[in-house]
C-alpha positions as CSV (number, residue, x, y, z in Angstrom):
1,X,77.2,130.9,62.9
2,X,74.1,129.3,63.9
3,X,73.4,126.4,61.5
4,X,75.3,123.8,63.2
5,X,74.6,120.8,61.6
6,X,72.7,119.3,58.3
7,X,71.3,116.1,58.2
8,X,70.2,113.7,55.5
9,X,68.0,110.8,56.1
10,X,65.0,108.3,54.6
11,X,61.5,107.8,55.6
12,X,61.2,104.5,54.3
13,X,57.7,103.6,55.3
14,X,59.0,100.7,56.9
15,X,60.7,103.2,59.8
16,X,57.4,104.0,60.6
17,X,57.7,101.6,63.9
18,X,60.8,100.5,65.1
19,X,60.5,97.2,65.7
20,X,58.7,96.3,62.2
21,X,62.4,97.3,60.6
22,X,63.8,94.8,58.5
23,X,67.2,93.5,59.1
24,X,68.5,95.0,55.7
25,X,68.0,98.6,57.2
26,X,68.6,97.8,60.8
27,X,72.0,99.6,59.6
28,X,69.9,103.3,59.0
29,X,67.8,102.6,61.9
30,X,71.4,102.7,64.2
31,X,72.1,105.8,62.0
32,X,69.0,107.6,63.0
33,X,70.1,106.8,66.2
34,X,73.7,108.3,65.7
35,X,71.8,111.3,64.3
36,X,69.4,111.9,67.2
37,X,72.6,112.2,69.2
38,X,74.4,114.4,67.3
39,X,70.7,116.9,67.5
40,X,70.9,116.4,71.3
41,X,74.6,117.5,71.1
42,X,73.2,120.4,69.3
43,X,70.2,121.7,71.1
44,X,68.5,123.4,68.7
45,X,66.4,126.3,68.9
46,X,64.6,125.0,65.6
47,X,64.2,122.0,63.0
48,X,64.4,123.2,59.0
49,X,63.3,120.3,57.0
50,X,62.9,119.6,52.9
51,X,60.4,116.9,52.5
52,X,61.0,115.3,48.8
53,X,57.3,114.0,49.5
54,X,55.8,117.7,50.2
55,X,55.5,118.7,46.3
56,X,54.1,121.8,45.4
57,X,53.6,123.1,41.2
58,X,54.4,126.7,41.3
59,X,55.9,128.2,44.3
60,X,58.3,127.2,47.3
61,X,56.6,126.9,50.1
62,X,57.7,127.6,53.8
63,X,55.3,126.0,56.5
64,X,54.9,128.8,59.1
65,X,52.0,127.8,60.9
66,X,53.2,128.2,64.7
67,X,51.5,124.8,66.1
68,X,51.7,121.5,63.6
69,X,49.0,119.5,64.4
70,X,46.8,116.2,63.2
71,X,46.6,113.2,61.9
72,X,48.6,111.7,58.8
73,X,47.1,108.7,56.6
74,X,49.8,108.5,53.7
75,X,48.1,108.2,50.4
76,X,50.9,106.1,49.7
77,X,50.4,103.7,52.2
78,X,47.4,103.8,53.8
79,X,47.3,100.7,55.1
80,X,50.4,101.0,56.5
81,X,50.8,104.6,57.8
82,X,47.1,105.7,58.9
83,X,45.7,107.6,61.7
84,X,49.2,108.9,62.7
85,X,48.9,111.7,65.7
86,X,51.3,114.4,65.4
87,X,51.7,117.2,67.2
88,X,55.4,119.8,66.7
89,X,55.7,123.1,67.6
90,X,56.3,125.5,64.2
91,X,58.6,128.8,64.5
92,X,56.4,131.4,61.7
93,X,59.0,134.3,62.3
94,X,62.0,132.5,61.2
95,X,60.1,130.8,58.4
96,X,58.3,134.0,57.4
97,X,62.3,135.7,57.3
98,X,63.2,132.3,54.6
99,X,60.4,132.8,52.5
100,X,61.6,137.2,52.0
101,X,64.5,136.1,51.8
102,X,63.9,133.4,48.7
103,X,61.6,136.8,47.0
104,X,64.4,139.1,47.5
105,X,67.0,137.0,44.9
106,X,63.5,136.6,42.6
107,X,62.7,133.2,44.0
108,X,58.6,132.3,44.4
109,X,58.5,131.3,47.7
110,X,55.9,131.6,50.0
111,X,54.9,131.5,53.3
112,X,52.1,130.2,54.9
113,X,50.2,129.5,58.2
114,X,47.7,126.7,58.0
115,X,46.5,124.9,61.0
116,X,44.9,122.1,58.9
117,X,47.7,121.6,56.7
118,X,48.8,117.7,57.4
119,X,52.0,116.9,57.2
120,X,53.9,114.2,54.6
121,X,55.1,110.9,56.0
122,X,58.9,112.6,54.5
123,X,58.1,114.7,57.7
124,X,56.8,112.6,59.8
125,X,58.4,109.5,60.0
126,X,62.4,110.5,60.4
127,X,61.2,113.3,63.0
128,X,60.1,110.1,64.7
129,X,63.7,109.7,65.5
130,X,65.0,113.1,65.2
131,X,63.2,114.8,67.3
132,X,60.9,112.1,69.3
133,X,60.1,114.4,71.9
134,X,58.0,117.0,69.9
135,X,60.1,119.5,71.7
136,X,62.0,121.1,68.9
137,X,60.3,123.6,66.7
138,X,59.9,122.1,63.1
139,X,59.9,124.1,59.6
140,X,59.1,122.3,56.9
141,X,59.5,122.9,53.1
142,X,58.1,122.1,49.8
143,X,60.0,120.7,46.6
144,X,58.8,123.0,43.8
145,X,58.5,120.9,40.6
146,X,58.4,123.6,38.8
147,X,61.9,124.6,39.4
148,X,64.8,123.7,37.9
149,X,67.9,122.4,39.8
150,X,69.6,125.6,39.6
151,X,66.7,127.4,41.0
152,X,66.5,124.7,43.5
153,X,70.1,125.3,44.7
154,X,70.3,129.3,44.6
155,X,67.1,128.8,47.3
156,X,69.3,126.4,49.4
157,X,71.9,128.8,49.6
158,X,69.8,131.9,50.3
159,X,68.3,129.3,53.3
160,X,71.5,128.7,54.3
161,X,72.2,132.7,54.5
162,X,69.8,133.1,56.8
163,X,70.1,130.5,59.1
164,X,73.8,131.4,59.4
165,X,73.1,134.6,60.2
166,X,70.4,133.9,62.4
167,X,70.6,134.2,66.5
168,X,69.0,130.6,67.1
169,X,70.5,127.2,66.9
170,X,69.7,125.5,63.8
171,X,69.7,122.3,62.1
172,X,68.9,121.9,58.5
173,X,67.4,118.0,57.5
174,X,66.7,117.1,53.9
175,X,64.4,113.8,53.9
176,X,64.7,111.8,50.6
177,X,66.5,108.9,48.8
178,X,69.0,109.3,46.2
179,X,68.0,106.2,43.3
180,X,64.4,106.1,43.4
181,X,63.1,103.7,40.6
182,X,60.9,101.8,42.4
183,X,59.7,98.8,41.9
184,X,57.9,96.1,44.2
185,X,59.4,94.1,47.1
186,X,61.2,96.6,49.2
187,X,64.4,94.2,49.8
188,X,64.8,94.7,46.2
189,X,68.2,97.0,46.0
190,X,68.8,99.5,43.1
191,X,70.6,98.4,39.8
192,X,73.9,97.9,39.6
193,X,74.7,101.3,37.7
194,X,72.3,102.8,40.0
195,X,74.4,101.7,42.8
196,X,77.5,102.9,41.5
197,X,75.8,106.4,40.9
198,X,74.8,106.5,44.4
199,X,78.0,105.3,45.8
200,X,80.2,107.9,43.2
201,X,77.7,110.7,44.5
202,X,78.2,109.4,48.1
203,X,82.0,109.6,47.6
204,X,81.7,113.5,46.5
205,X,79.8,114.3,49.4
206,X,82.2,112.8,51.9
207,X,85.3,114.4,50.8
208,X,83.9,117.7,51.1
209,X,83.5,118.0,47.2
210,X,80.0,119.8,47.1
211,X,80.8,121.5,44.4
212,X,81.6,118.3,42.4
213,X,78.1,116.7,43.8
214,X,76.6,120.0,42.3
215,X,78.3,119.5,39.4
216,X,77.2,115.9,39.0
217,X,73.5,116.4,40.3
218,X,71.8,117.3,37.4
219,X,72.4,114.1,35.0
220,X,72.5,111.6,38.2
221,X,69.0,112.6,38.8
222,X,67.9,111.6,35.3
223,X,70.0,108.6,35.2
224,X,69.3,107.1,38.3
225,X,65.0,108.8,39.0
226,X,66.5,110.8,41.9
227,X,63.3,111.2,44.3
228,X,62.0,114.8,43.4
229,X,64.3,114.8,40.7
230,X,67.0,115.3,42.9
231,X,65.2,118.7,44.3
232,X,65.3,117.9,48.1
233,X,69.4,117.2,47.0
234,X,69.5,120.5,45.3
235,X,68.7,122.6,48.3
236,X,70.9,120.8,50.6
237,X,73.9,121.5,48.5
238,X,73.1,124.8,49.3
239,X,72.6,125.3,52.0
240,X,75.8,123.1,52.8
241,X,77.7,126.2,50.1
242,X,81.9,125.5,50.2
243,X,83.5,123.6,53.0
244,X,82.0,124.4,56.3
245,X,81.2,121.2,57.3
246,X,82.6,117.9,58.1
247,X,80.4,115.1,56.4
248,X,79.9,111.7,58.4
249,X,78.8,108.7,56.3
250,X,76.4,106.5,58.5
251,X,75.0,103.9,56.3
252,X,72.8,103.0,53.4
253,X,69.9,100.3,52.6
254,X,67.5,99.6,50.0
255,X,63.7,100.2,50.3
256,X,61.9,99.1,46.8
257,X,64.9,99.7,44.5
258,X,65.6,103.1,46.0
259,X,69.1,103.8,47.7
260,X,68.9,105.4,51.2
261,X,72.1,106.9,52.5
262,X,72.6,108.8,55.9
263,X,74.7,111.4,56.4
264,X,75.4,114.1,59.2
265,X,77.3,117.8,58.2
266,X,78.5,118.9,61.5
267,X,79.7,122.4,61.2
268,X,83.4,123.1,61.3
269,X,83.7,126.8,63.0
270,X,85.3,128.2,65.8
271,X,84.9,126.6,69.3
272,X,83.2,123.8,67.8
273,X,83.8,120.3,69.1
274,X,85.4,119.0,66.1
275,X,87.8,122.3,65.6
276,X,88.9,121.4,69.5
277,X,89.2,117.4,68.4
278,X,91.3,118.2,65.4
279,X,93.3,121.0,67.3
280,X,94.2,118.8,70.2
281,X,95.2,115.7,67.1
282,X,97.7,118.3,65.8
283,X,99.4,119.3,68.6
284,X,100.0,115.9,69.4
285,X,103.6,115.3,70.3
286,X,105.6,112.7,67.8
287,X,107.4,109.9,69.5
């Protein structure tokens, strides 16, 4: 099995720089942190992210160009996040073997090799932290808002497929919030029955239930304005499929009335560290 771990994160423009944070995130700036060690743990051969702010109308797209390179002004922001150099290795055979492998269960997605494509800041800014170096290979991939849910999730778990079965070490990163009604003054926190959407969802996803997330995705993303309409979620899911992985909750903050959790996935398989950790737990002698 080579996709080790999945990763879930924001890219609150405020993340941008490090030391502009705001003390009510200083919480998700330690988990990008925790996350960046866990990827280190990892060693990956390559980087699959969903971008909730790369939207496309019609197809899925996979970014295969082999060199990502430029200069990001967020349309967004661009006072805030302009003139930002960039410059990430691609990997176009693996992300050329995703995108047949979305067509061959009849899903539209598409592969393509642009050198003057500029990335998102949903890239961009939590690669900052995930992969500072530049030195993993990054794929990155669209949110078609043309798709439904379902289709969403039946492309996650054909991704999944084939970074399971592929030979490199993978981690697969979905950047996005969950509540996403935004509103000015980013200290402002979701609503209350927001929150408690977020937190319920949360919940699912740290006891393993990703079937009960699934189940629940669809009318949390219309009662709460999931960002991409809960797309970027959608794919995670899965890619995640049954019970694999071991979620770690790592923290959650506001940013302009959306909710921002962090989570890590780490892969539960044979030989893995956390098998060993549990193993050695279990044979533990009683007093």
């Amino acid at each position: 099995m080579s996709l080790e771990l999945v990763i879930y994160g924001t890219h609150a423009p405020s993340f941008l720089h490090k030391d502009e944070v705001p003390d009510y995130q200083l919480p998700l700036l330690e988990a990008f942190h925790q996350q960046r060690k866990q990827i280190d743990e990892v060693k990956p051969d390559v980087i699959v992210l969903i971008s909730s702010h790369f939207l496309t109308n019609w197809k899925h797209y996979v970014d295969a160009t082999p060199k990502h390179e430029g200069f990001l002004t967020a349309r967004e922001h661009p006072d805030t996040i302009a003139n930002v150099p960039f410059n990430f290795a691609g990997d176009e055979e693996l992300a050329n073997e995703l995108a047949k492998a979305g067509q061959e269960v009849g899903i539209p997605a598409v592969a393509f090799n642009e050198p003057t494509y500029i990335w998102d800041y949903g890239v961009l800014v939590p690669l900052r932290y995930w992969n500072p170096n530049a030195n993993i290979p990054v794929i990155d991939l669209s949110c078609n808002m043309s798709a439904s849910l379902e289709e969403t999730y039946i492309w996650g778990k054909q991704i999944g497929k084939v970074l399971r079965e592929s030979k490199k070490r993978i981690v697969f990163a979905s950047s996005g919030a969950l509540s996403h009604r935004l509103v000015r003054g980013r200290e402002t926190m979701p609503t209350i029955s927001e929150k408690a959407l977020d937190d319920k969802f949360i919940e699912l996803l740290l006891d393993g239930k990703y079937d009960a997330a699934w189940e629940m995705l669809p009318q949390f993303s219309v009662a709460a304005d999931v960002e991409s309409g809960g797309r970027h979620v959608a794919a995670m899911l899965g890619v995640l499929g049954k019970d694999e992985f071991k979620a770690s909750y790592l923290g959650y903050a506001q940013s302009s009335g959306s909710g921002n959790p962090h989570f890590t996935f780490e892969a539960i398989h044979k030989g893995s560290n956390l098998v060993q950790r549990n193993a050695e737990l279990s044979s533990f002698p009683s007093k």
